[in-house]
C-alpha positions as CSV (number, residue, x, y, z in Angstrom):
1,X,0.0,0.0,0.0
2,X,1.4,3.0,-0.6
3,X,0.5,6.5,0.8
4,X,1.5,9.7,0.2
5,X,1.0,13.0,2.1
6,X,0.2,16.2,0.6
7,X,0.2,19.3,2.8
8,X,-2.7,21.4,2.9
9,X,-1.9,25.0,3.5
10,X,-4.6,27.3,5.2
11,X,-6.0,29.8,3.4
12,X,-5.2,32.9,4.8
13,X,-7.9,36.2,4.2
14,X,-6.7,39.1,2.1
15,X,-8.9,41.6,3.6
16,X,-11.7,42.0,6.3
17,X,-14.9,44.0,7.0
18,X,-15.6,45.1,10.3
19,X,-19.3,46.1,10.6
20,X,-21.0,47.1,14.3
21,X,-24.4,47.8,15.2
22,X,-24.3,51.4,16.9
23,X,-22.1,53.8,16.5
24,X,-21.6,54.8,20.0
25,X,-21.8,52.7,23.5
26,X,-22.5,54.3,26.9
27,X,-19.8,53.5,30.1
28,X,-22.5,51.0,31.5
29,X,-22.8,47.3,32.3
30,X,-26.0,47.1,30.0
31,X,-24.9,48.8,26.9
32,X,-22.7,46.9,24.6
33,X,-21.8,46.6,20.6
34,X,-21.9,43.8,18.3
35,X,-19.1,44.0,16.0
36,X,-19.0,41.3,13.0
37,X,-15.7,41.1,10.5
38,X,-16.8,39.6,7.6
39,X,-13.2,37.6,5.6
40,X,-12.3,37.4,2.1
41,X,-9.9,36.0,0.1
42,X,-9.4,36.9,-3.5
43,X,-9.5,33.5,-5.0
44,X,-11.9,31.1,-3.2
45,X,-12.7,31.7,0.9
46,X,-10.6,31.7,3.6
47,X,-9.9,28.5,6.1
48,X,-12.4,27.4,8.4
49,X,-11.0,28.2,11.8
50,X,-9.3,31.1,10.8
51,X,-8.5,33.6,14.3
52,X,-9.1,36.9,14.2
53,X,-8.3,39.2,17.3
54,X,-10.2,43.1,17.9
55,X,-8.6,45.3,21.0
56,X,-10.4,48.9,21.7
57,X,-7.7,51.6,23.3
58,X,-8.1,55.1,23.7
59,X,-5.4,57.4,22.1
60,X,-2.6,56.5,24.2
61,X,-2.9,52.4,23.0
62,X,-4.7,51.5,26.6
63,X,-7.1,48.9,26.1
64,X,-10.4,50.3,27.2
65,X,-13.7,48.2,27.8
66,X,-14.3,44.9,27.9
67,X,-15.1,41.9,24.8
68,X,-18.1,39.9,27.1
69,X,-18.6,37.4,23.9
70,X,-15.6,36.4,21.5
71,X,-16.8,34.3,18.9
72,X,-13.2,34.7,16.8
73,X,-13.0,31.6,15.0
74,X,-14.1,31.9,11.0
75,X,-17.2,30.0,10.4
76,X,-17.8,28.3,6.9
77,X,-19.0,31.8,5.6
78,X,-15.6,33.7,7.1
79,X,-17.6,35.4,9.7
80,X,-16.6,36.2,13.8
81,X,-18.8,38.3,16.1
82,X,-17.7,40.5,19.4
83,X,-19.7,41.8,22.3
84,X,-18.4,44.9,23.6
85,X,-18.9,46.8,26.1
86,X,-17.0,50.0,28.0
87,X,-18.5,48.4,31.6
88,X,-17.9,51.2,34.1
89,X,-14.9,52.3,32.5
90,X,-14.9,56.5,32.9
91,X,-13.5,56.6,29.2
92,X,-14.7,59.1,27.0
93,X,-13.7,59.2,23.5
């Protein structure tokens, strides 16, 4: 019997949309956006499983808020989703 390997290389994006569902979030527990990124490749779609990773920071590169749901694998149409929200956080921006 004979087998042979061939090595399947992921299919990396070439670009990404990120969408959200407000434009603005309040410093409170309650209030929270929903942010969706949206891959594409060129040729074909990118891998399943493919990680993508959002931080928010204020103007000096502080991470400000809090993701309460990470959904940041790629699902079979190249989509993740976010849940964020500032919490308390006194940030205004």
């Amino acid at each position: 019997q004979l087998v042979t390997e061939v090595p399947i290389n992921p299919a990396f994006a070439d670009s990404l949309t990120l969408t959200a569902d407000k434009i603005a979030v309040k410093p409170a527990p309650d209030s929270e956006i929903k942010f969706t990124a949206q891959l594409f490749r060129k040729a074909g779609k990118p891998s399943l499983e493919r990680v993508v990773e959002l931080k928010v920071v204020d103007d000096k590169g502080n991470e400000v808020g809090q993701f309460r749901e990470i959904k940041n694998r790629s699902d079979a149409n190249g989509q993740v989703s976010f849940a964020y929200t500032l919490g308390t956080s006194p940030y205004v921006g």
